[in-house]
C-alpha positions as CSV (number, residue, x, y, z in Angstrom):
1,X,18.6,-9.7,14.0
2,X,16.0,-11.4,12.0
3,X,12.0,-10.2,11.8
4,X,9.6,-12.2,10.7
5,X,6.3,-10.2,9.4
6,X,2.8,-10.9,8.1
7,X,0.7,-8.6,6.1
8,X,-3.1,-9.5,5.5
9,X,-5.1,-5.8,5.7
10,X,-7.1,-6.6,2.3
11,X,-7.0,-9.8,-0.6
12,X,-3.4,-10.3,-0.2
13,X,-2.2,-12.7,2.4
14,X,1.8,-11.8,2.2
15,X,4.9,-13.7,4.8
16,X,8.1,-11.6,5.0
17,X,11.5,-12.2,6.6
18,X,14.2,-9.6,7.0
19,X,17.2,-8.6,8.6
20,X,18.5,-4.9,9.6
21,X,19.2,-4.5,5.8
22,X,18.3,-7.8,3.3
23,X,15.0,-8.9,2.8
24,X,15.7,-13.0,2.8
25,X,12.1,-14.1,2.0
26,X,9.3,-12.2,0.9
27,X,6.3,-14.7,-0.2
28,X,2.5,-13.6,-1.0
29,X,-0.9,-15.0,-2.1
30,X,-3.7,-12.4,-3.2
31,X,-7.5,-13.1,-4.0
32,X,-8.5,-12.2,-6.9
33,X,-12.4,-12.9,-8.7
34,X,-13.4,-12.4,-12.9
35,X,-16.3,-10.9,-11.9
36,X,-17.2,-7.8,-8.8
37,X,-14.8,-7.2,-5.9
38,X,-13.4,-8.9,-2.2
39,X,-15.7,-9.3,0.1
40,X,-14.1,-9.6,3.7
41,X,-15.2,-12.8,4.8
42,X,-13.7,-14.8,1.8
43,X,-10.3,-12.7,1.9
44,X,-10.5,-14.0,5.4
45,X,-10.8,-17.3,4.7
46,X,-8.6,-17.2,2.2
47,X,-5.9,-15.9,4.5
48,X,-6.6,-18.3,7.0
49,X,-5.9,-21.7,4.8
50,X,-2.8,-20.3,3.5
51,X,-1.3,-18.7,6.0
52,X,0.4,-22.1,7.3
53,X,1.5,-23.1,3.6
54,X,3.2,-19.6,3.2
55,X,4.7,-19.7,6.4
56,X,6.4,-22.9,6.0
57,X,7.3,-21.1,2.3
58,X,8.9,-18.2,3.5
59,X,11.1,-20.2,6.2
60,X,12.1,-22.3,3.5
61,X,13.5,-19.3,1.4
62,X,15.0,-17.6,4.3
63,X,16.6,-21.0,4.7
64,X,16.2,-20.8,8.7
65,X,13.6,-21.9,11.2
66,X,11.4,-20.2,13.3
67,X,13.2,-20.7,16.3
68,X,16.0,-18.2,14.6
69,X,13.2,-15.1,14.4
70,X,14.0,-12.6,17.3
71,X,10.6,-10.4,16.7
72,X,7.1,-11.2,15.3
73,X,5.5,-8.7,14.0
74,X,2.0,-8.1,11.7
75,X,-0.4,-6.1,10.4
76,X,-2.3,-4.6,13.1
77,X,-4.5,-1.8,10.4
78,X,-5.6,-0.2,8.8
79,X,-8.0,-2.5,6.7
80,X,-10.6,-4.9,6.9
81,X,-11.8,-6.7,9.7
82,X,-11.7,-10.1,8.8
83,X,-8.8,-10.7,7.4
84,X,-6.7,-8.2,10.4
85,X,-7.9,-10.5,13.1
86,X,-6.8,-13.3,11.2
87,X,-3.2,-12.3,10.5
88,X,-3.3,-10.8,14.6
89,X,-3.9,-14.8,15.4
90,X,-1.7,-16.1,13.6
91,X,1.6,-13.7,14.9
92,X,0.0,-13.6,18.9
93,X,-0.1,-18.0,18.1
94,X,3.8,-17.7,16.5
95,X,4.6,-15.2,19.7
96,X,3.1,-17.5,22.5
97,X,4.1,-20.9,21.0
98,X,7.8,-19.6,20.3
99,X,8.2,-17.4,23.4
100,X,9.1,-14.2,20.6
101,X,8.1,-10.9,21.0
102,X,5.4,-9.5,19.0
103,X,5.2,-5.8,17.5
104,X,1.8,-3.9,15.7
105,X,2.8,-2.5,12.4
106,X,0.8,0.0,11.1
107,X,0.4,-0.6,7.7
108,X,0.4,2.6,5.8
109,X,3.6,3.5,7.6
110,X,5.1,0.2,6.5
111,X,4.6,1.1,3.3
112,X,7.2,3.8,3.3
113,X,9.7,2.6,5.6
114,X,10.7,0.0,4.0
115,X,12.2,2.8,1.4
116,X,14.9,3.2,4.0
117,X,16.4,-0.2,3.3
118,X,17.2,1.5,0.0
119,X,19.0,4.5,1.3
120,X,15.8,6.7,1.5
121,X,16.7,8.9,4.3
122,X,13.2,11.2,5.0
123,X,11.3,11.1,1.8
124,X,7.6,12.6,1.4
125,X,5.8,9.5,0.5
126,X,2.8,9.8,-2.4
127,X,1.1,5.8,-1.2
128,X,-1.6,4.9,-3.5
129,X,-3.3,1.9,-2.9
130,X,-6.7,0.2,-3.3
131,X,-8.1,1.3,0.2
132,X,-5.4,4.2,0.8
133,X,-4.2,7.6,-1.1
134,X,-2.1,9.5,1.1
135,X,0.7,12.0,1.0
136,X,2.9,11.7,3.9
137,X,6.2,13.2,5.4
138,X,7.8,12.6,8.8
139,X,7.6,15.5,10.8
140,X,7.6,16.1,14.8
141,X,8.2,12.4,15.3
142,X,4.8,11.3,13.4
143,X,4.1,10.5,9.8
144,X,2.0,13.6,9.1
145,X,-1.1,13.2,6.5
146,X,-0.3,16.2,4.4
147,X,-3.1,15.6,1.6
148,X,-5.3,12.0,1.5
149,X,-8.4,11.4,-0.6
150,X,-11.8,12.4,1.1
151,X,-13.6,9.8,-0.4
152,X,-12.3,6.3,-2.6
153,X,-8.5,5.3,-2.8
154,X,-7.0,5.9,-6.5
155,X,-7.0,2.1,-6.4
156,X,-10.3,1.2,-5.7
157,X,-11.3,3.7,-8.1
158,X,-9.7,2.5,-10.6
159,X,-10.4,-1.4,-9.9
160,X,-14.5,0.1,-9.9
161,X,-14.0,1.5,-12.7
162,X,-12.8,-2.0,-14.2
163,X,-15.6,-3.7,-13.1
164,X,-18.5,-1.3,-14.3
165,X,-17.1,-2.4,-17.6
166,X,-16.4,-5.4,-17.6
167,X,-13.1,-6.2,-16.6
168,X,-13.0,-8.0,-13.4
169,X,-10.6,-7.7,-10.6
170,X,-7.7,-6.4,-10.1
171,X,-8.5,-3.7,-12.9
172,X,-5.8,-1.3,-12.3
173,X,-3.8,-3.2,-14.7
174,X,-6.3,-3.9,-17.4
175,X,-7.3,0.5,-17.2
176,X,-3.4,1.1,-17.8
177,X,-3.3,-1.6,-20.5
178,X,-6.2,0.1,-22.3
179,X,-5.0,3.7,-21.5
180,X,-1.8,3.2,-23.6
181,X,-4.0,2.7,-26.4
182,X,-6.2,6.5,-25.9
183,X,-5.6,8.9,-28.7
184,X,-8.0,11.4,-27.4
185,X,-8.3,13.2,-24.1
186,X,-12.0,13.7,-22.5
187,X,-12.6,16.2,-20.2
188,X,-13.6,14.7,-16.7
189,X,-13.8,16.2,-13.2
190,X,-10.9,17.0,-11.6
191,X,-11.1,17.7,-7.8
192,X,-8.5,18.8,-5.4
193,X,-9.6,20.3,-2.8
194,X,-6.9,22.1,-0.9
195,X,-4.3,19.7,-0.1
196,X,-6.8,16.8,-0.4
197,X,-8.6,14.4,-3.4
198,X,-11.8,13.0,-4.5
199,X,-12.1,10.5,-6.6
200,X,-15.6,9.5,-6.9
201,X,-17.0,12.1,-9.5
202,X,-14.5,11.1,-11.9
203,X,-15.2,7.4,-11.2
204,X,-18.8,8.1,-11.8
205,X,-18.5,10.3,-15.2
206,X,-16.2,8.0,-16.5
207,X,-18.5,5.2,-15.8
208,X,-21.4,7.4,-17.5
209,X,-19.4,8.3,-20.0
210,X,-18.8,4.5,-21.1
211,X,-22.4,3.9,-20.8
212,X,-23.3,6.2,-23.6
213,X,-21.3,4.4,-25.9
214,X,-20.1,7.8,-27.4
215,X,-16.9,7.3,-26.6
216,X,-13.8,5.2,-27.0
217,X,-13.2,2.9,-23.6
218,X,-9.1,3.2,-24.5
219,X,-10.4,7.3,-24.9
220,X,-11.8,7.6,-21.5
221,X,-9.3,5.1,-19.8
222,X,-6.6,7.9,-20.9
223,X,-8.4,10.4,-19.5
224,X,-9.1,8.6,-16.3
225,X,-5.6,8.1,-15.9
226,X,-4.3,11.4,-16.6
227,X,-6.8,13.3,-14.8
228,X,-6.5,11.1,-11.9
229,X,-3.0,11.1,-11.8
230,X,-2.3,14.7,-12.7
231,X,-4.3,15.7,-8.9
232,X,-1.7,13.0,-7.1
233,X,1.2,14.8,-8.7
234,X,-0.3,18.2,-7.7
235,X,-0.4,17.3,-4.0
236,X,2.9,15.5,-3.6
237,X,4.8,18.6,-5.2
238,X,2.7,21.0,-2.7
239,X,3.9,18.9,0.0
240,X,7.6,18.5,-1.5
241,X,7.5,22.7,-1.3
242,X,5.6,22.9,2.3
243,X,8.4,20.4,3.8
244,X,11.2,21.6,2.1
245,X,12.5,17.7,1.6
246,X,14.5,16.3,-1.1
247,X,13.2,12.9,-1.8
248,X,9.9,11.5,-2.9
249,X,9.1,7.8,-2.9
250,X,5.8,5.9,-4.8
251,X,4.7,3.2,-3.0
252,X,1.6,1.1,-2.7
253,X,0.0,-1.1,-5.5
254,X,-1.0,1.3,-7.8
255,X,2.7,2.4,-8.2
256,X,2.9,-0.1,-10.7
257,X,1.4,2.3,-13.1
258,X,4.0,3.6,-15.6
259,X,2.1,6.7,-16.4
260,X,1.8,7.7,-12.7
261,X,5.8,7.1,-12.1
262,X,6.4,9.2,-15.2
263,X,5.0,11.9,-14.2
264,X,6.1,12.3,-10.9
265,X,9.7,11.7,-12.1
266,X,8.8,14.8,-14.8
267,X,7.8,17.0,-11.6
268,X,11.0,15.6,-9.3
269,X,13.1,16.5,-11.9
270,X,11.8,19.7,-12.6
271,X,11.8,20.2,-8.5
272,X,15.7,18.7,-8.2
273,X,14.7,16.0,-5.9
274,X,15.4,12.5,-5.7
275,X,12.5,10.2,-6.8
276,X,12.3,6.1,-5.9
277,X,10.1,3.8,-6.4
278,X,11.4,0.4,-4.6
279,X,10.6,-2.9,-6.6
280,X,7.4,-3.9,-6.8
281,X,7.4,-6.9,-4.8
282,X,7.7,-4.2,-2.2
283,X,5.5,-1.5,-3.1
284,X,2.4,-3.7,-3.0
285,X,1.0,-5.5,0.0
286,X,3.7,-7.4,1.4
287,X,5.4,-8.9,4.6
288,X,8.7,-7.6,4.4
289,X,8.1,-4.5,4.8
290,X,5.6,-5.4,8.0
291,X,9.2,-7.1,8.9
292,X,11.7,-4.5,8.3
293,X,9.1,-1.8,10.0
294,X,8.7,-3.8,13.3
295,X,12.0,-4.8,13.6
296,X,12.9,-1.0,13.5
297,X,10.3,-0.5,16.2
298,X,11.8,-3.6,18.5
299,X,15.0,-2.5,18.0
300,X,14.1,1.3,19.6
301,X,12.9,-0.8,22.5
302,X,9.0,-1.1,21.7
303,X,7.2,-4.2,21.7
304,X,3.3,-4.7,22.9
305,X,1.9,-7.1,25.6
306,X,-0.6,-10.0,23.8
307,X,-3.6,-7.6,24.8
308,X,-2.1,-4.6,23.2
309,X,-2.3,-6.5,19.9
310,X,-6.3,-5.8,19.3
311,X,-6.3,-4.6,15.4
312,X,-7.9,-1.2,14.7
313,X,-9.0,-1.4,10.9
314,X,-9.0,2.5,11.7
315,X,-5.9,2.8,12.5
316,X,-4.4,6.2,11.5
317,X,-0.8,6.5,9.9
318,X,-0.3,9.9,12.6
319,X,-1.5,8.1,15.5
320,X,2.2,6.5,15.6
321,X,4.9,8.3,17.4
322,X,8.3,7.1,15.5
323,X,11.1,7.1,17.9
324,X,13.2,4.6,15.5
């Protein structure tokens, strides 16, 4: 069976075909600005003049035609607005014109289950994105939110942290870049509060800190990162020793970050657990694994009617009851 899947919660408009175990085409095209962040109208936009150009892409590399998709499936949240009801349109328009089912896919979940093309049986999952930092595990049928930030995702903190200085966006890369080069650790705040995070008094020390022009930016970028980092490994071991599981998989954008894999491959290692990371055409926003996750779905028998497609930008990751 072949799934066809768009992903469009934030900047990145992303087309991704798949069957039960073989991703055969996986395109993307994410806004990106020199200056300040995405504002949800013009990520909207964006998606909505290239979603016809990627399409046709992604067919091309699949090397079928849209008449050969058995299921549609998109994005249905969480995430912005804007852009959701655009990728929604485009799969209900795909759905009606071709007489294919159509399947929500919530996002965050997507995230992780496309680990399971790779062998990943039932991991706890550590996402970190720009909107989302969670800790999940499967349990009772539901991805269970074991620990999640109370405030900013790790990614948007790091991508404000990036602009307050200077750097433009997308700024996670450009913070790591800098970070290699920190000789000295600062102290900042470090908060985990129970099982969950906060990140925004460390983005705004941080920020303070580089305003006072005491300190080296490579200096506090180091610090940002490993203070940052060290609370996301803290949580994902407590929830490795509550569940008792024996594999952990980074996904999301930020797990791009070679500081934040080494670390958690320190801790799995210490732990005894297998540790994954899928390649990162698949950790970060992408349609294959909106594919993958909704043909799993359809292939346990669940597809929606067109007016049970309505997104939900607040669409939680344990509101899903996983019976695939």
């Amino acid at each position: 069976m072949i799934a066809l899947g768009i992903e469009g919660t934030a900047h990145t408009l992303g087309i991704g075909i798949v069957t039960e175990d073989k991703v055969l085409a996986n395109v993307f095209d994410t806004l990106t600005t020199e200056k300040g962040g995405i504002h949800p109208k013009e990520a909207a936009e964006h998606h909505a003049k290239l979603m016809k150009p990627l399409l046709k892409k992604a067919l091309q590399e699949a090397k079928i035609s849209i008449e050969d998709v058995d299921v549609i499936a998109f994005s249905q949240g969480p995430g912005l607005g804007p852009c959701l009801r655009v990728v929604a349109t485009a799969a209900r328009a795909l759905a009606i014109k071709y007489n294919k089912p159509i399947v929500g896919v919530n996002h965050c979940i997507a995230h992780v289950e496309i680990t399971k093309m790779f062998g990943i049986k039932d991991p706890v999952g550590l996402y970190v994105s720009g909107g989302n930092t969670q800790v999940l595990a499967l349990e009772g049928k539901r991805y269970r939110v074991f620990g999640e930030t109370l405030d900013i995702g790790i990614g948007n903190a790091l991508d404000t942290f990036a602009r307050e200085i200077g750097l433009g966006f997308p700024g996670g890369p450009k913070i790591e870049k800098l970070a290699q080069k920190g000789e000295k650790y600062i102290e900042l705040p470090y908060a985990v509060k129970g099982m969950d995070l906060s990140f925004s008094g460390l983005l705004t020390e941080a920020v303070r800190k580089f305003k006072s022009g005491k300190y080296r930016i490579e200096d506090i970028a180091y610090s940002f990162q490993e203070t940052a980092f060290a609370a996301l490994v803290e949580v994902t071991e407590r929830a490795v020793a509550h569940t008792e599981k024996e594999e952990v998989v980074l996904v999301g954008g930020v797990a791009a970050n070679n500081r934040l894999r080494e670390m958690l491959k320190i801790m799995t290692e210490d732990r005894g657990v297998k540790f994954f990371v899928p390649p990162y055409d698949l950790c970060r926003d992408n349609g294959a694994m909106i594919a993958y996750t909704g043909l799993r779905m359809y292939k346990a028998g669940i597809t929606f009617r067109i007016e049970e497609t309505i997104v939900n930008q607040r669409f939680r990751t344990d509101e899903v009851e996983v019976v695939w």
